[in-house]
Structure formats: C-alpha cells, structure tokens
N, C-alpha and C positions, 0 to 999 in steps of 0.2 A: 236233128235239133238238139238232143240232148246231148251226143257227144262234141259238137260243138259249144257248148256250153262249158262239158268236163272240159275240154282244151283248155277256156281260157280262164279256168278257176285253176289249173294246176300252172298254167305259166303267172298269174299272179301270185299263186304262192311261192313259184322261185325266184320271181324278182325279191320278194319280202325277205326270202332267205339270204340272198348275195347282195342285197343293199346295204347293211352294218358292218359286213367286212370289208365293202367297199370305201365306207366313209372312214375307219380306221388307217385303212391305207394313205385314204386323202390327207389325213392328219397328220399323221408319222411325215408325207413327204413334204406339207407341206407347213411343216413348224421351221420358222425362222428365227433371228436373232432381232427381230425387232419387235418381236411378241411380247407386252409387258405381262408378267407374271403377278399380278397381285393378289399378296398373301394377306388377310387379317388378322387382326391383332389375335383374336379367339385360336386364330388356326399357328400359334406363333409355336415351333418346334423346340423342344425340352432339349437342351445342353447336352453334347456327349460326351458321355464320361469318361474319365481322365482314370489312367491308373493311381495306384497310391506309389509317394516318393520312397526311394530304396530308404531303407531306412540303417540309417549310421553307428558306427560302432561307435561305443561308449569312449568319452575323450578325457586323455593322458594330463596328468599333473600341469605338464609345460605347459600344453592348451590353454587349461585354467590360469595358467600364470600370465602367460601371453593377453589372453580374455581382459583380467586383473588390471593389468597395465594398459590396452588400451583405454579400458574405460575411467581408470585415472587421471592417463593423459585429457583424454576428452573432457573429465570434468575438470580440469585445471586450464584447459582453453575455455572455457565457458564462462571460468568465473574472472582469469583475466581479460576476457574480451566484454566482459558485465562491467568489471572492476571501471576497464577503459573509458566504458561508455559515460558511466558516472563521471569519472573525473570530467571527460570534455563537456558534458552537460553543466556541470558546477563551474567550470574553468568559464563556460560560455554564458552563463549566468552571472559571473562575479564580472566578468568584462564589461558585461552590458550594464550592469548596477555603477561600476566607474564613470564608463563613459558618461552615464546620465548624471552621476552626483559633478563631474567634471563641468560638463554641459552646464547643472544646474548653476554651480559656485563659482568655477573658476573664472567668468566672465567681469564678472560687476567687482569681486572682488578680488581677484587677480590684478585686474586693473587701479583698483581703490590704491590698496597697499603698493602698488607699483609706483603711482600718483603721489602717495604722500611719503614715499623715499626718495621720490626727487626735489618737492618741495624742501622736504628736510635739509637734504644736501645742499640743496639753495640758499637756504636760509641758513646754513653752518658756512656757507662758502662766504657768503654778504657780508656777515658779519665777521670773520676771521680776516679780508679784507679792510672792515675799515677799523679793524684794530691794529693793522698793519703797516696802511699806508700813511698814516703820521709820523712813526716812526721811522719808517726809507725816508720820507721828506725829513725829519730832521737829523738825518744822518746824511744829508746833501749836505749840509751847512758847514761852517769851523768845527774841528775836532772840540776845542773846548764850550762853541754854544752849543754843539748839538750833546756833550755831557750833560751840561747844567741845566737844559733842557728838559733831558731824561731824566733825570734824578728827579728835576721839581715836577714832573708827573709821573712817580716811580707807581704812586699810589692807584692814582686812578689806570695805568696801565695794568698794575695785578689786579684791581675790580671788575675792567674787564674783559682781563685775560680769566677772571674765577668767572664770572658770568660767563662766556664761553663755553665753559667746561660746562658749566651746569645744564647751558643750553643742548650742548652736546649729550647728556648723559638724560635729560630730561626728551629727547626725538627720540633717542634709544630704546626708552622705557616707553613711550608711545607710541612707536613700529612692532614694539613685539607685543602688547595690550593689542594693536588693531590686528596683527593675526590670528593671535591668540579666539579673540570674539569671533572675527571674520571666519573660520573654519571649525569650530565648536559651538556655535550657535546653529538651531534648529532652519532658520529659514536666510540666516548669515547676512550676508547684505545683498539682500536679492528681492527686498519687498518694495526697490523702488520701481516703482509705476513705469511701464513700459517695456520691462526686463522681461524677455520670453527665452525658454531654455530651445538651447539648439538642439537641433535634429540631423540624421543622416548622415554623407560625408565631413558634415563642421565639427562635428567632436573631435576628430586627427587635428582640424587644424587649433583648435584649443587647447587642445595636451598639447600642442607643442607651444600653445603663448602660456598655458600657466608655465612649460620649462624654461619659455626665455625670460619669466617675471622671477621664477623662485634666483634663476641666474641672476639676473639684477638686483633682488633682495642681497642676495651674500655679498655681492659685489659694494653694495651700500653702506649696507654692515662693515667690512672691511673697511671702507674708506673712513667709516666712522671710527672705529676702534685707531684706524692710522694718523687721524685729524684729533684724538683723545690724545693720544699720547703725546705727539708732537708736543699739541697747548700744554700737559702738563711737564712736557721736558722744557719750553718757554718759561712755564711761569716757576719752573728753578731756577732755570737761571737768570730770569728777573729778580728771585728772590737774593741772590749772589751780587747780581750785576747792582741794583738800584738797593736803595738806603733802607735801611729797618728800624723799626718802630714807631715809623709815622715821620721819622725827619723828612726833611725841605731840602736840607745842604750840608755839607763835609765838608774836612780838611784834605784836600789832595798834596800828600810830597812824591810826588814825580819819582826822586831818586834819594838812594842815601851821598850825602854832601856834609861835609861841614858849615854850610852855610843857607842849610835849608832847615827852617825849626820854625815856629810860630811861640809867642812871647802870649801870655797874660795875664791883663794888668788889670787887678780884683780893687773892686769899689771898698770892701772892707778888709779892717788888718788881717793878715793870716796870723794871728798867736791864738793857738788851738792847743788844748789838753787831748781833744777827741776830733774824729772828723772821718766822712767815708768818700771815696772818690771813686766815680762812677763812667765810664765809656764805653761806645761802639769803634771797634778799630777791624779792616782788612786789612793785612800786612801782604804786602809780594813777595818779601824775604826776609828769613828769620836770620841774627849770626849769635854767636856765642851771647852777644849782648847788645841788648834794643832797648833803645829807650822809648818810652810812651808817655810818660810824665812825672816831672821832677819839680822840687822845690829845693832850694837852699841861700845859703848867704855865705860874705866870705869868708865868715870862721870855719861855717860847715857847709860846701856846696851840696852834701848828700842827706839833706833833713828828710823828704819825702822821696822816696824813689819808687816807681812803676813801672819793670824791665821784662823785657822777654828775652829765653835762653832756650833756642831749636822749637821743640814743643812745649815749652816751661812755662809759668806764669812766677814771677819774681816782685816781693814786697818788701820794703825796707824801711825801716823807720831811725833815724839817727846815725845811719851809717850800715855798712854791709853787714856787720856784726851780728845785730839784730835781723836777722833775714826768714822771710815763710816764702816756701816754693811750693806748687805745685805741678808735677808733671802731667804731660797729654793732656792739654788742655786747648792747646793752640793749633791751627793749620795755616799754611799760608793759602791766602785766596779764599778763606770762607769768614766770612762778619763773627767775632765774638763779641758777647757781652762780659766785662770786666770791673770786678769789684774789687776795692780794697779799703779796708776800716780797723780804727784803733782807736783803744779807749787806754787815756794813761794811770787812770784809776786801777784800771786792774792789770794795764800791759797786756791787755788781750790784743792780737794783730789777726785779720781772717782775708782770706780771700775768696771772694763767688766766682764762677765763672757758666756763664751765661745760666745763670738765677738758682745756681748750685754751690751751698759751703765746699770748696774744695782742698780748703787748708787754715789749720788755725795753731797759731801757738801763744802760749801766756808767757807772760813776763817781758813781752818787749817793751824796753825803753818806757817802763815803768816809773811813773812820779816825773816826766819829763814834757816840757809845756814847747810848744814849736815857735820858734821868737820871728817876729815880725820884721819888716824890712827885707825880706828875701826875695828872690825870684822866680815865675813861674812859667815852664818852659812844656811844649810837646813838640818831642821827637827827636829830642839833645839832650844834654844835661853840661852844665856850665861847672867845669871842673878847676877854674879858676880867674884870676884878671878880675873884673870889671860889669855890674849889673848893667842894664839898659837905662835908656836914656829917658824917663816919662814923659818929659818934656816934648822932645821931639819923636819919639815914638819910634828911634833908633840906636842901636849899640852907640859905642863909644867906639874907639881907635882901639884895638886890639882884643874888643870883647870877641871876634870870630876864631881868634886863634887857643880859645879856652875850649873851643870843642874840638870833634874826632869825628873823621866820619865813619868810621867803623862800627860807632856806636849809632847811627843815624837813623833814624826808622822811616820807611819807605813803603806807602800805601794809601789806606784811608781812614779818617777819623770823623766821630761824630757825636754829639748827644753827650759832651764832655762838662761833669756840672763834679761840684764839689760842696757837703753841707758841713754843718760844724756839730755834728753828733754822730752817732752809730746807728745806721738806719737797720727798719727792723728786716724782718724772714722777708715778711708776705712784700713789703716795700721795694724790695731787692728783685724778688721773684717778678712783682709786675714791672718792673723798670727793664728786665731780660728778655720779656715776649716781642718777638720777633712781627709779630702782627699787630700790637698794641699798640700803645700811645708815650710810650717812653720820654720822647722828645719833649712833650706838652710839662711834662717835670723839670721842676726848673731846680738847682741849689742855692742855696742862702751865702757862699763863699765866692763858689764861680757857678754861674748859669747860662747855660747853651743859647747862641742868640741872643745873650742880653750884654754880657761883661763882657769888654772889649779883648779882642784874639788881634795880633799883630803878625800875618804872614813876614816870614821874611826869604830870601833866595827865590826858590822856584815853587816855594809852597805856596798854596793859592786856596780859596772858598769856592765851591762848585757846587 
C-alpha cells in the first residue's frame, strides 16, 4: 500500500516537471503570423540611438563666398517676388476702383454729354441751313435781282451769320462746362432716380461706350471748330461781297468805258470856299489814273479832283498842281472808306482813309472860292466839250467824246455825300466804320439817296 502510493506521488511529480517545457515548446511551434501582438503605450520602447554625425572640417574662404552669394541671391528673389506681388495687388486694386468709378459715371453721363453734342450739332446744322437756303434761292434768280437782293439784306445776313457764330461758340462753351461738372463732381449726374451702377461682365462693355462717346465728343468738337470757321471765313467775305456801313444800295460800273459815269445834279450851288467829300468805293481795277469824283466847268474841268494811282489816293483842288497823295492806301477788291477836305482860308487839303489822316498839305489853292455852274461826275471826269443836259437828264451831242476810258473807274460805289465845311476827326472816324451807320449821314451839298445820281451806259444802282 505504501509503495504504491510512493509510485504515484513520484510520477506526479514528473509529469509537473516535463509540463512547462512542454508548453514552451507548444508555443515556439505554434506562433504564427496572424498573432496580434499588442503593445502599450506604458510598454512603448526608447528610440535607438544613432551615432553622432562625422563631424566636418572647418570651411574655406570660397565656401563662405559661395554661402554669401547664395543667400543674397535668395534674398533678392524674395524681395522681387514680394516687390511683384505688391505691384499685382495695387494693379488689381486700382482696376477694380476704375471699373467701378467707370460703372458708377460713365453710364448717365457718358450718355448726357453724348446727348447734348448732338443736340448741339443739330441745332448748329438748323440753323446754318436756314441761313443758307435764302440765299441758293436767291442766287436761282437774274444775276442782277438776285445782286440787289443780296446787298438789300447785306445786313441782316451778317446778323445772322454773327449769331451763328455766337451760337456756335456759345454750345462750345456749354459741352465743355457739362464735362467739366459731369466728371469732377462728387456724385456727377448719377443722382437721377433709377441709375444703378453695373456689375460684373457690363463694366467691359461700358469702357467701351464711354470710348465710343469720348470718340464722338472729339468728333463733335471737330465739326464744331470746322462749322466756326467756315461761318467766319462767310461772314468775310460777306463783309467784302455786301455793302458797309449800314447802306441799302451802290453804284455798280460793270467795266471801264468812256461812256459809263454817273452825273450829279445837287439841289444847291456848288461855290464853296471849304467843303469835304466823303465815299464807300470797291474798285476791280486800279490804272495809273481813276477817277472817282470830279467837279469842273469849262474854264477849268479839273476844280475838285478825286483819283486813284495803283495803290495811291490822289486830291486835287484847282488843278494837278495843287496835288496831296497818299500811298498804300488802296487794294482792289476790298471796300475803302475815302476822305478828302479843304479849307481856302488856310489852303489846308487832307486826305482820310478809311477814318485815318493819311495826308495833309497847306497852302493849296489858298484864298480860292469853287465857282458854281460846274459839273459833277463819278467815275469820269469831263476833260472838255459840253456839261450835261438838266433838262433832260442827258449829255448833249458830243459830251461822251470829252472822256477816256482809261481813266474810267470800274467797281463799286456808295454812301457818296459831300458838305460844305471841314468835317471834324471824331465825324470822319464814325463815317469809316465799317459796322456803323455811315449811310444814315447825309451832306448838305450832295447826299446819299436823296440828290439826284443819273447812271449813264452800263452804270446801274443795285
């Protein structure tokens, strides 16, 4: 009993022995690869450590130079690529501030001033037409009614033709005031009710109507400045073509002729101590000698002489003898005004020319009185034979063969008056303006429109 007992106490104790090496065995053969191994954080394993880096020899001048210059380079890209970014931020900032001030203005008032340069042009075209088309219609008609046509509304054609101009220069100075406000004012013209600024895509297409308005501005402009001058290159030579100082009508002589002159025949005697005589003449051609107007009788056909020579103005009192000239005082084709006066008291002789003393000399035909019975001619002078006829209002038989037509004067005459004193400065001066009222002066000898003028030949009143 007892050694069976010892038996099974010693084979328990060998199994106890060879159970632990047994299960280790189990384990080693039976570790597989799908065994998860987990580790905690507690149990987490310390870093292995790394040798230290070789450590480097001490570095050469160049090195450092090299070093130097990269890091130069580097900050020189840095600050131009800072530099860049700036500018495109500001670039893209100032873009957007246009397009909005664009957006805000250019709409309402792009349009406004667009608006009221065509208006303007409108109203410059209206009016430049119907100051036009009276005259094409009276230039359909006869050469000589659609002259005397023109001439008797010389006046009102340069009033307005000057209105015109003033109209013109007056939209000018109103186009550039409505810019001017229009884009220097704070909220410009854009506080009318219902004006919303654009957004998005419409800003392009608004930069491009303010380009097509500021284009139609200059273009405006332009036409203006071309519609300015024209009118005032018109109203010269309306000032040329049509009559000065307020006259109605002239003498027209066609051509120099010996038998083209105009005769007149004065309500009171001519016996004058003193006396000034006064005219509007356009000459077409000057020759050595023109005559513009004479007085004489048959003792002396050369008592009052009034000649042109090229550019000259020529005064004669009692014959060539006594003569005052003045040179460059004449052109052909442009309106003078023409004075000549003498006083026998003192034999002073002067000539004005267009309301300027041009020539004076004393002592002519001094103490010497102009005898009556004579004859008074424009555009001839009566060198001998035979005065005219009162009666009939025609020469005699051989009075046409006492002129020359060399001497014949050839153009236009006007505002031809004659007094019996020595008219003063200021008198002379306003009788010269060209804009004035010249004609409305009448003389006490011969006066414009009143004392009878006897065209004769192809001389005519227009």
């Amino acid at each position: 009993m007892f050694l069976w007992r010892l038996l099974r106490a010693a084979s328990l104790l060998s199994m106890c022995l060879c159970l632990p090496s047994d299960y280790e065995d189990a384990i080693e053969l039976n570790y597989g690869p799908s065994y998860y191994n987990e580790i905690a954080e507690e149990e987490t394993p310390a870093p292995t450590p790394t040798s230290a880096p070789c450590s480097s020899s001490e570095l050469t001048k160049w090195d450092k130079m090299f070093s130097m210059l990269e890091n130069s380079q580097m900050r020189e890209n840095m600050l131009l690529q800072y530099a860049d970014d700036i500018i495109k931020v500001e670039m893209g900032s100032l873009r957007s501030e246009m397009l909005r001030f664009v957006a805000q203005y250019g709409g309402s008032c792009g349009a406004a001033v667009e608006n009221a340069g065509r208006r303007m042009e409108m109203q410059l075209d209206s009016r430049l037409r119907e100051t036009l088309e009276p005259l094409k219609l009276r230039h359909r008609d006869s050469p000589a009614a659609a002259a005397g046509n023109s001439i008797g509304n010389s006046n009102q054609l340069e009033t307005m033709l000057q209105e015109l101009l003033s109209a013109a220069q007056t939209q000018a100075s109103r186009l550039s005031k409505l810019e001017t406000s229009c884009f220097s004012s704070p909220g410009g013209m854009n506080t009318k009710a219902g004006f919303h600024p654009l957004r998005g895509g419409e800003q392009g297409h608004h930069e491009q109507e303010v380009t097509t308005t500021e284009a139609t501005l200059d273009m405006v402009l332009a036409a203006l400045q071309e519609v300015k001058l024209e009118m005032e290159e018109a109203l010269r030579s309306s000032r040329q073509r049509f009559l000065p100082a307020g006259c109605e009508m002239a003498l027209l002589f066609p051509m120099r002729s010996s038998r083209i002159y105009t005769s007149i025949i004065p309500d009171v005697p001519v016996s004058l101590s003193s006396f000034t005589v006064c005219m509007w003449f356009k000459p077409t051609s000057i020759s050595n000698k023109t005559v513009l107007f004479t007085y004489g009788n048959r003792r002396n056909p050369y008592e009052i002489q009034l000649l042109l020579k090229r550019n000259a103005a020529l005064f004669t009192i009692g014959g060539e003898a006594h003569l005052v000239e003045a040179r460059g005082v004449v052109n052909p084709g442009r309106w003078t005004h023409l004075c000549g006066a003498w006083s026998s008291e003192q034999g002073l002789a002067s000539l004005w020319a267009d309301g300027v003393k041009v020539a004076s000399t004393p002592g002519v035909a001094e103490g010497h009185v102009l005898p009556d019975g004579g004859s008074l001619q424009l555009g001839q002078e009566r060198n001998g034979c035979c005065p005219p006829s009162l009666s009939s209002g025609s020469s005699v038989a051989g009075f046409e063969a006492g002129f020359d037509s060399k001497l014949a004067f050839a153009g236009k005459m006007t505002a031809v008056n004659m007094w019996d004193k020595v008219l003063s400065e200021d008198k002379i001066s306003q009788l010269s303006l060209r804009e004035g009222h010249g004609c409305e002066q009448s003389g006490n000898i011969v006066a414009w429109g009143v004392t009878e003028m006897v065209p004769h030949g192809g001389a005519q009143f227009i």
